[in-house]
N, C-alpha and C positions, 0 to 999 in steps of 0.2 A: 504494500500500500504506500502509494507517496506521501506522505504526509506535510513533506516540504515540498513547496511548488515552486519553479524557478521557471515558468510559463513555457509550454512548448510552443507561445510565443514566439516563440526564440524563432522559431518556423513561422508563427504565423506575423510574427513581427516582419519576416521574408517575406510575407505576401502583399505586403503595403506596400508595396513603391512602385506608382505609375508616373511614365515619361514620354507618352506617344501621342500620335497626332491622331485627334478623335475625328477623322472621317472617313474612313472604312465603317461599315455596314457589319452591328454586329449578327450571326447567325439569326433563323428562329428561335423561336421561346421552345421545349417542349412541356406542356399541360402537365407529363407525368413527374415531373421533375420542379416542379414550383409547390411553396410550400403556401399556407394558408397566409391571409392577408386580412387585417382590418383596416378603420379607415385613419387610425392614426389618433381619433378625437379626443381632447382631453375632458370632453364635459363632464363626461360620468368615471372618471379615470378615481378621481377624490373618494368616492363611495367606494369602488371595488379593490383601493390599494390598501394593504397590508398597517393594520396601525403599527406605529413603532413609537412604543416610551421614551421615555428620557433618559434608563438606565440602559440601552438599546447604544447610547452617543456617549456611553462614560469609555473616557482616552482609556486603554485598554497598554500592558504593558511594550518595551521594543519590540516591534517585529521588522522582518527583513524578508530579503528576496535568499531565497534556496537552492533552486532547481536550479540547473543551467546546462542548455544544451547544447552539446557539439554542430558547428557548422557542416550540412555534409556536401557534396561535390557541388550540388544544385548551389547552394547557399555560398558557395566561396565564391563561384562565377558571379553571383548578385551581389559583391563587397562585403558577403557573411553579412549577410542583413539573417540572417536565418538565427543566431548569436545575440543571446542575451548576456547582461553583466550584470553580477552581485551587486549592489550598492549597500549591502547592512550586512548583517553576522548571521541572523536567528530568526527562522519565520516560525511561529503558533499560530495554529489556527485559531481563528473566531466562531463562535455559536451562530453570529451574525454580521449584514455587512452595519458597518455604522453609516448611517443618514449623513448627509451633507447639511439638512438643512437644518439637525440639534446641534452642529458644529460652530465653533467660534467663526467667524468671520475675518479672522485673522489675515488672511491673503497669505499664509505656510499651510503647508500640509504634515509639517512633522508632528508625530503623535497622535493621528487621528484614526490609523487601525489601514491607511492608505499605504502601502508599500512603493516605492518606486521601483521600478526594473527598467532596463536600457537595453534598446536593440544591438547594439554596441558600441565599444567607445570613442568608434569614428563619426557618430552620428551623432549630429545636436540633438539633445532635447527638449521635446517638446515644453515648453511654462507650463505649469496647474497651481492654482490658487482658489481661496474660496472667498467668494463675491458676494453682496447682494445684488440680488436681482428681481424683480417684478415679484419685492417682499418677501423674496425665499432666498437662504443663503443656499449658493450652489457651486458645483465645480466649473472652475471658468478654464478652457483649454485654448493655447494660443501656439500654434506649429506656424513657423518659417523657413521650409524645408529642412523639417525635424521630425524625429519619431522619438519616442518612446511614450511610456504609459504607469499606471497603478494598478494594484488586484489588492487581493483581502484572499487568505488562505482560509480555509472553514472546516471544522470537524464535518466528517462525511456525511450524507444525506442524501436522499432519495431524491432523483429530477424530478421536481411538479411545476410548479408557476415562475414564472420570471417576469417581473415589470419597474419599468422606469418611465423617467421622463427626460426629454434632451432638445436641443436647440441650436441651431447653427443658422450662421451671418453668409457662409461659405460653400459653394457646393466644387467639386472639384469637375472640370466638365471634361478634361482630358484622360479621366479615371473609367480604369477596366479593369477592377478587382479579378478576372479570371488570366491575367497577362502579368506577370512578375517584374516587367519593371515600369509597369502603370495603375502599380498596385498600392493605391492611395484613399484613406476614407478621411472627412472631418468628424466621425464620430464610429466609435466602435464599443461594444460592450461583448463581454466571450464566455464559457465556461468551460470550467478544465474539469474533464471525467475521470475515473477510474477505470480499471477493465482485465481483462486475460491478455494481455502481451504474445503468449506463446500462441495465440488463434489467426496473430497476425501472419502475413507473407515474409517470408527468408528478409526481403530488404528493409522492412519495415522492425524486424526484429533487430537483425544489425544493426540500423540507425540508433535505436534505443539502448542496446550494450554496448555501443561505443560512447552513446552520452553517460552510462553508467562509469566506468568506466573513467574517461575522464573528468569526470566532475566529481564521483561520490555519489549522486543523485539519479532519482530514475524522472523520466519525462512523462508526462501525464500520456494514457491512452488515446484519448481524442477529444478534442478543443473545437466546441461549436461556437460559432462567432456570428452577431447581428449586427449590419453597417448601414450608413448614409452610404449607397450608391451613386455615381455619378452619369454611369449612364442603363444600366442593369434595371430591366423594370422587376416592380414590388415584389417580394414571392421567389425570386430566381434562387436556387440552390446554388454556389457557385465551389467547387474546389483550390484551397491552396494552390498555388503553383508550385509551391517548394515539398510539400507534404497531401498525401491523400487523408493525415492524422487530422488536418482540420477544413471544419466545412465554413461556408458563409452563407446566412442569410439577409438578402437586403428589403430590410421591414421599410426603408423610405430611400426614393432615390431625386436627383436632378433637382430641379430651383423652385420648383411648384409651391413649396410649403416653408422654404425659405425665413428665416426671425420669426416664425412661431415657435411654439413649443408643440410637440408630439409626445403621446403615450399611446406605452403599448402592455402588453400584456402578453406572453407567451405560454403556453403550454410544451415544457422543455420536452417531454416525454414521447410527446409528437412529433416535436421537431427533429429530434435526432434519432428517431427512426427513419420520417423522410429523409435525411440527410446522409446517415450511416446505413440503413436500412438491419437496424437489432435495435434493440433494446439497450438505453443508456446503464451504465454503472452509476456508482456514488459520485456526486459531486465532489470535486475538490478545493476548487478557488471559484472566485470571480473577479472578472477587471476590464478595464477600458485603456481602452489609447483613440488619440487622435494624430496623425501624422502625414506629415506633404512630402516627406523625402526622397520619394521616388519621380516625382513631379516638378519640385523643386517652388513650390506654389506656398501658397500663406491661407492659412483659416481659424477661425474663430469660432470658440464653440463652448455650450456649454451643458453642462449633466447635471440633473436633477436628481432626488433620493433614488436609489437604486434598491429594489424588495427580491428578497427571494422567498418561498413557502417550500 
């Protein structure tokens, strides 16, 4: 069991970097392959989101980033963008994610149960601070061809519900999350599962014992990820480019919705069946990045309490 997460990010951190020219024609959609979709709204968001106390936001002792994965041939060719880096000593996990908005409003994130992790150390990254904003203090993410991100490690649990709420100024319009190096979102949130390792294929088992291996750590089984697409319509399942270990789904894409806020609500259980096509294992983290480094582009963005059930 992993119990320290060091994000197979690290891969899917690979998968964010787009740099192409968006007019090619991307394929058709196909129906069997697109996952469910709602309309985004927040009106009844309030009612159906998870309450969370005040002892829910108490600063919770250091934790740190864990896991870390080896780069493998794919990820070297893309500058090991595939490569995460330690930034702290010691990850515990959490019962829960801590709200943003029982948080100080400090403009740091140190001490809030927020990890930082880096896609690696050639790579700016990304600002997060915590804002007010339209009354609610939230995370404010600011990428100038930068990447990295936060998660929360969590005592294991059963996939059921996932919801948040998010916001961005930015849509990235030359982004093709299925293309590796125009693999760029202004908003990502992900979850890192457990699983049977040895069910996986010969290369997929090597990649993980050699991150074993080098690191100390084992790489989480498989990392479903929900993003602001840029050009990818709603619903589209899309694969890593660097890893088949993480999928993506784009719950909002393109300039339509633009400085509002959107919530959603997910049925994790579902999703990563569509996605994986089995049955999820336990949860192990949860986290977000927002990142333009593959694009070399600038976005602004921002994330509201983030609920798990």
């Amino acid at each position: 069991m992993a119990k320290e997460f060091r994000p197979a990010l690290a891969c899917v951190a690979g998968i964010v970097l787009l740099a192409g020219c968006a007019s090619s024609a991307l394929p058709p959609v196909d129906p069997s392959k697109m996952a469910d979709i709602s309309d985004g709204s927040c009106k009844t968001f309030a009612v159906k989101a998870v309450p969370i106390t005040a002892s829910a936001a108490a600063t919770p002792g250091p934790l740190a980033l864990a896991n870390r994965s080896a780069p493998s041939d794919v990820d070297a060719e893309a500058g090991a963008d595939g490569e995460a880096e330690a930034d702290a000593e010691l990850a515990q996990p959490l019962a829960q994610l801590p709200p943003f908005s029982l948080l100080a409003s400090s403009g740091q994130m140190q001490s809030t149960g927020w990890q930082p992790w880096r896609v690696n150390r050639n790579k700016t990254p990304t600002r997060y601070s915590l804002t007010e904003l339209d009354q609610h203090t939230v995370l404010h993410a600011q990428a100038d061809a930068s990447a990295s991100g936060l998660y929360v490690p969590l005592t294991e649990r059963e996939a059921r519900t996932l919801r948040w709420r998010w916001k961005t100024r930015d849509v990235i319009r030359v982004a093709d999350n299925a293309v590796s190096h125009r693999e760029d979102a202004p908003l990502r949130i992900f979850v890192a599962f457990d699983g049977d390792r040895s069910s996986l294929p010969l290369r997929d088992q090597l990649m993980y014992e050699m991150a074993r291996i080098t690191t100390g750590r084992e790489m989480p089984y498989a990392t479903l990820m929900y993003i602001w697409g840029g050009r990818r319509p709603e619903g589209s399942i899309l694969n890593n480019p660097h890893t088949d270990r993480v999928r993506m789904i784009v719950v909002d894409s393109g300039t339509r919705h633009t400085n509002e806020w959107r919530c959603h609500e997910r049925d994790l259980r579902a999703d990563y069946r569509k996605a994986f096509g089995s049955d999820p294992g336990k949860i192990l983290a949860v986290g977000l990045m927002t990142d333009t480094d593959n694009t070399k582009s600038r976005a602004e963005s921002w994330y509201g309490d983030i609920a798990i059930d």
